[in-house]
C-alpha positions in Angstrom: 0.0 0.0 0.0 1.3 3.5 -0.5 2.0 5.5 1.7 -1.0 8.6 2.3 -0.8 11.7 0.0 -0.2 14.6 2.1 -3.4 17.2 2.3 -2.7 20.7 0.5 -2.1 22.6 3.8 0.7 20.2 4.7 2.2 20.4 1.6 2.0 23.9 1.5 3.7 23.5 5.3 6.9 21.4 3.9 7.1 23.8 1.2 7.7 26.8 3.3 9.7 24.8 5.4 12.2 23.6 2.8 12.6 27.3 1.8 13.1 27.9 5.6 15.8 25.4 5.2 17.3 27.1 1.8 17.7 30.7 3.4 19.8 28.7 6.5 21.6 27.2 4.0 22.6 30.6 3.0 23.6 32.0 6.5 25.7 28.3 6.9 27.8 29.4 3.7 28.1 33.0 4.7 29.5 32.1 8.3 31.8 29.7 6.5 33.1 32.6 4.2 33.7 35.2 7.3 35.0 32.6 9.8 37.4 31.1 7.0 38.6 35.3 6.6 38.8 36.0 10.2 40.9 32.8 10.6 43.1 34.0 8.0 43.7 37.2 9.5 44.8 36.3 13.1 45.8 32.8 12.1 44.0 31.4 15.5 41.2 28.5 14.1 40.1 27.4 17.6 40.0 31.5 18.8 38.1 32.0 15.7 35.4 29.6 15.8 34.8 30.8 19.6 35.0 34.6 18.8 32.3 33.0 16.5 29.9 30.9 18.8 30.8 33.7 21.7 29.2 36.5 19.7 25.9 34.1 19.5 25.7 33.3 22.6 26.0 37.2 23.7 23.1 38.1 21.3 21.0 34.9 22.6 21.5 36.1 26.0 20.5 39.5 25.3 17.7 38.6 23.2 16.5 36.0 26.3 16.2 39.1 28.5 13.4 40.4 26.4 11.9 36.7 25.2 9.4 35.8 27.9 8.4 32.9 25.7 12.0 31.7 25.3 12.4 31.6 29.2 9.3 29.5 29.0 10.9 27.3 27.0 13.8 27.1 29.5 10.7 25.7 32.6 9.4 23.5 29.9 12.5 21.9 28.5 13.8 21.2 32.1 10.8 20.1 33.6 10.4 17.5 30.5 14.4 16.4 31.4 13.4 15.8 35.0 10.5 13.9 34.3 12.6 12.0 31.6 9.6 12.1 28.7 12.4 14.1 26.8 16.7 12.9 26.8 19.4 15.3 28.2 21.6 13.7 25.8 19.6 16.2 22.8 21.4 19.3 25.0 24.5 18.5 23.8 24.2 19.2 20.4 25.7 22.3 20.5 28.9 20.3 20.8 28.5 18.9 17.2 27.9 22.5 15.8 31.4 23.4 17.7 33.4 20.1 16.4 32.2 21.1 12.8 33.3 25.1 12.9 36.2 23.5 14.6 36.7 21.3 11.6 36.6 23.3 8.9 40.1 25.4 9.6 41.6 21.6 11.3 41.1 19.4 8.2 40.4 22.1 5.2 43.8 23.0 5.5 44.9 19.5 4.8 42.5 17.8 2.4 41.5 20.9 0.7 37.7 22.4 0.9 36.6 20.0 -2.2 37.4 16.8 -0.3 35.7 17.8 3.0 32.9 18.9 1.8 32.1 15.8 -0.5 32.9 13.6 2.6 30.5 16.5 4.8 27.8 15.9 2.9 27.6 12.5 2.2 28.0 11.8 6.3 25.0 14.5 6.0 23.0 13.4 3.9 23.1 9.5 4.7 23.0 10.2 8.4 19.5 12.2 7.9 18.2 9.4 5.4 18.9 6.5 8.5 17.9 9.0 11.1 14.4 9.6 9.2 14.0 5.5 8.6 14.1 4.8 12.2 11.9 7.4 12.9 14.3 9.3 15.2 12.8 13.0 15.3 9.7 15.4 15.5 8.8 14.3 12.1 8.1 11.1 12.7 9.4 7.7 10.5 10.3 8.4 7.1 10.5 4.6 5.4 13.6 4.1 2.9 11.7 4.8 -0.4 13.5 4.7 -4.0 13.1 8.1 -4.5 14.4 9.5 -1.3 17.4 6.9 -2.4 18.3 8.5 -5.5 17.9 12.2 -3.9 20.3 10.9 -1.6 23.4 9.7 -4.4 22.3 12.9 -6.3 23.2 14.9 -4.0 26.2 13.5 -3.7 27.2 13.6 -7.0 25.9 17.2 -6.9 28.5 17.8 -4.5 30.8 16.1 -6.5 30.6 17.3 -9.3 30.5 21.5 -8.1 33.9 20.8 -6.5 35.6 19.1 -9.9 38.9 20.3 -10.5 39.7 21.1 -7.2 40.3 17.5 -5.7 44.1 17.2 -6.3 45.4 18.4 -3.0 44.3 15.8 -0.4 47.6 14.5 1.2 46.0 12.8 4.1 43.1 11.2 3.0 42.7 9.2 6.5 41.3 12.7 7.7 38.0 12.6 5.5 37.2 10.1 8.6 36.4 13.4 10.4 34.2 15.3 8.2 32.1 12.0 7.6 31.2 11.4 11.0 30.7 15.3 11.5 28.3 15.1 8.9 26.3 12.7 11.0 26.4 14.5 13.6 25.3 17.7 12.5 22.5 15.3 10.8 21.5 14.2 14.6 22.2 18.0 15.7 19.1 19.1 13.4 16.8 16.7 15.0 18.0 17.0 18.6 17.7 20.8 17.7 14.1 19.9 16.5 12.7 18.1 19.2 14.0 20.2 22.0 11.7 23.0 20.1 8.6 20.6 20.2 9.2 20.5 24.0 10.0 24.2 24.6 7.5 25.0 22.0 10.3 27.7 20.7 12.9 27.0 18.2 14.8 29.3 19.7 15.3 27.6 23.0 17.3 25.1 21.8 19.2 27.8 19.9 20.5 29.2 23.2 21.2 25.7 24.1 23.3 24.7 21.5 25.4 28.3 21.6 25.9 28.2 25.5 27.4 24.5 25.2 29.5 25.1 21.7 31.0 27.9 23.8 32.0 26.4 26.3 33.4 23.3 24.2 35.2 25.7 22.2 36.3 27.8 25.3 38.2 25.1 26.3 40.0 24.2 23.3 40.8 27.6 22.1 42.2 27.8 26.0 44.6 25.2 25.5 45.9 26.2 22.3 46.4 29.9 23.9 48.5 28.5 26.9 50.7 26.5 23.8 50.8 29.2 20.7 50.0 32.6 22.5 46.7 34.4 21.4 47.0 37.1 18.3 48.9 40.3 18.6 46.3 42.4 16.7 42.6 41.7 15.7 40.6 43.0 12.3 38.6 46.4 13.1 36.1 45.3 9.9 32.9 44.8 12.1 31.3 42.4 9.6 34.5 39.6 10.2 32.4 39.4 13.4 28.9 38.7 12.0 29.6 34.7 12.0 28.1 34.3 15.0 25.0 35.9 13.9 24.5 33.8 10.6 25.3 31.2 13.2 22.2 32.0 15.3 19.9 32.0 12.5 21.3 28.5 10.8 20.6 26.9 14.1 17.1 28.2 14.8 16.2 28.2 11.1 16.8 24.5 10.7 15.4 23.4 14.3 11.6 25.1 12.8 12.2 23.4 9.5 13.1 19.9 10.3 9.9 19.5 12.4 8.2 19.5 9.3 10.4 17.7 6.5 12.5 15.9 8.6 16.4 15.2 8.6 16.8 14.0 5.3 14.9 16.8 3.3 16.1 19.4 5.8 19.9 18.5 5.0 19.2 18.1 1.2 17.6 22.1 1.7 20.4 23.6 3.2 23.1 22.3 1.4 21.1 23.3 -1.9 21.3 26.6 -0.4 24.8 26.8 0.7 25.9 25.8 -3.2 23.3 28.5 -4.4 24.8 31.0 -1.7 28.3 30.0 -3.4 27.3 30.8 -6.8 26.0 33.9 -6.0 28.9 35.0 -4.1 31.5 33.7 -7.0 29.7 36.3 -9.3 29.9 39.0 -6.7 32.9 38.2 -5.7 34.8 36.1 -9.0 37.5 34.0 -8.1 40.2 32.8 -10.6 40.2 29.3 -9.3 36.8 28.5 -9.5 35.3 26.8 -12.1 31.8 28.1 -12.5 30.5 25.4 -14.8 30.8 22.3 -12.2 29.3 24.6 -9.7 26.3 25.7 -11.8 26.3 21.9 -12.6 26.4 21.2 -9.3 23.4 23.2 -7.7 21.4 21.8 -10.9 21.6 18.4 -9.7 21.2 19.5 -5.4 17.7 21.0 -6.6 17.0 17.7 -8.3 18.2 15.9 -5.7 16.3 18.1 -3.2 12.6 17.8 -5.3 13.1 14.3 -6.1 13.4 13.7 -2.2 10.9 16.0 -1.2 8.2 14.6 -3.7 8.6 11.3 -2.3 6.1 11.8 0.3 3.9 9.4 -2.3 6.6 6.6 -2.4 6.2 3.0 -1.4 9.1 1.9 1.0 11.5 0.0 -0.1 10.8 -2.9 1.8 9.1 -4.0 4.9 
């Protein structure tokens, strides 16, 4: 039998959901852009990605002052943790959002961007498709169906194919390990993210959440590194170098609202399709000699097919039983 068509309204729902999920897609490659600038400039990764969950925490904490209904969120959520209907363990994704910034300046550097992101993505993307099949999540059980199979290797090769010419300067290839499994866990981040804002009945509860434990994860490795290399001797005075924690804020929040409705699969497939799309746009503002702007047009072609064909499959059979 298969499966029930949805009605218009919640169609209409996953729609604006999955668009939700685009625009954070945007912010996610736009923090990516000013982190990867201010790490360049004081040449401090670990200081960087802090300076960058710090300033989101500071505006989380000042917006919490004047959020009654994100304070509520803070009585529900802990009531539901002491009366164990809802996990602790979903508070600590914050900690995968700080191991991925982390990531980026730890393994880029190494394998080259190309690399980690194919290996990103398809942790990503696989992680959300298992994650939706055993019905981990707001949304509810999302059965392997073939259509949400082959959005998930197109979207792969979309990925593949927008970084082509750029895969020659991986010299430890041991390290792709790492963004694999961070993949994954940013998968499980979205839906810990998601159904922490089911309980507090705010996505921007779990927000705070994840930004007061990245902070602190990251406080204590960019700690360690200080006592080893010293901190910087001078800082950037351009105020938007500092704006990463912002994007940051509204990636997190964006994607906890959307994933209640599409789930992890269709949520990750989203927001990589609008990272890529981000990266097009900002290659024509901003032309770089060494990219090639074919594979990436080629590239977002395919993530939107990869993204519909997924999202359509709402009227799929399984795969099996």
């Amino acid at each position: 039998m298969s499966s029930q068509t949805p009605s218009p309204v919640k169609r209409v729902s996953m729609w604006v959901s999955i668009t939700v999920a685009l625009l954070a897609g945007g912010f996610m490659a736009t923090q990516s852009r000013i982190n990867g600038e201010l790490s360049t400039r004081i040449h401090d990764a670990p200081l960087t990605a802090l300076i960058s969950f710090g300033t989101g925490t500071i505006i989380l904490l000042v917006y919490l002052v004047f959020s009654p209904r994100t304070r509520t969120g803070f009585r529900l959520l802990l009531a539901s943790i002491r009366e164990r209907r809802t996990s602790w363990v979903y508070t600590l994704a914050g900690a995968s959002g700080a191991a991925f910034v982390f990531s980026q300046s730890l393994v880029v550097g190494i394998t080259g961007v190309a690399l980690f992101s194919i290996t990103f993505v398809c942790g990503l993307t696989l992680g959300s498709y298992v994650i939706d099949a055993a019905g981990i999540g707001p949304a509810g059980r999302k059965p392997f169906t073939a259509r949400r199979t082959v959005g998930v290797l197109l979207a792969i090769v979309a990925v593949s194919v927008s970084m082509l010419g750029r895969l020659a300067h991986a010299d430890a290839l041991v390290l792709l390990i790492l963004p694999f499994v961070f993949g994954v866990l940013v998968a499980w981040q979205q839906i810990a993210n998601g159904t922490l804002a089911v309980v507090a009945r705010t996505p921007l509860t779990p927000t705070v959440v994840n930004f007061l434990v990245g902070t602190g994860v990251l406080a204590l490795v960019a700690g360690a590194y200080s006592l080893s290399q010293g901190l910087p001797d001078t800082y950037p005075t351009d105020g938007w170098l500092y704006l990463g924690g912002l994007c940051g804020v509204f990636f997190v929040t964006m994607t906890a609202w959307a994933v209640r409705q599409t789930g992890a699969l269709v949520t990750s497939l989203a927001t990589t399709t609008g990272q890529i799309l981000t990266a097009v746009l900002a290659d024509l503002i901003f032309p770089q000699s060494a990219v090639d702007a074919f594979s990436i047009l080629a590239g977002a072609g395919i993530m939107v097919m990869a993204l519909t064909v997924a999202a359509v499959g709402w009227k799929t059979r399984p795969l099996a039983r």
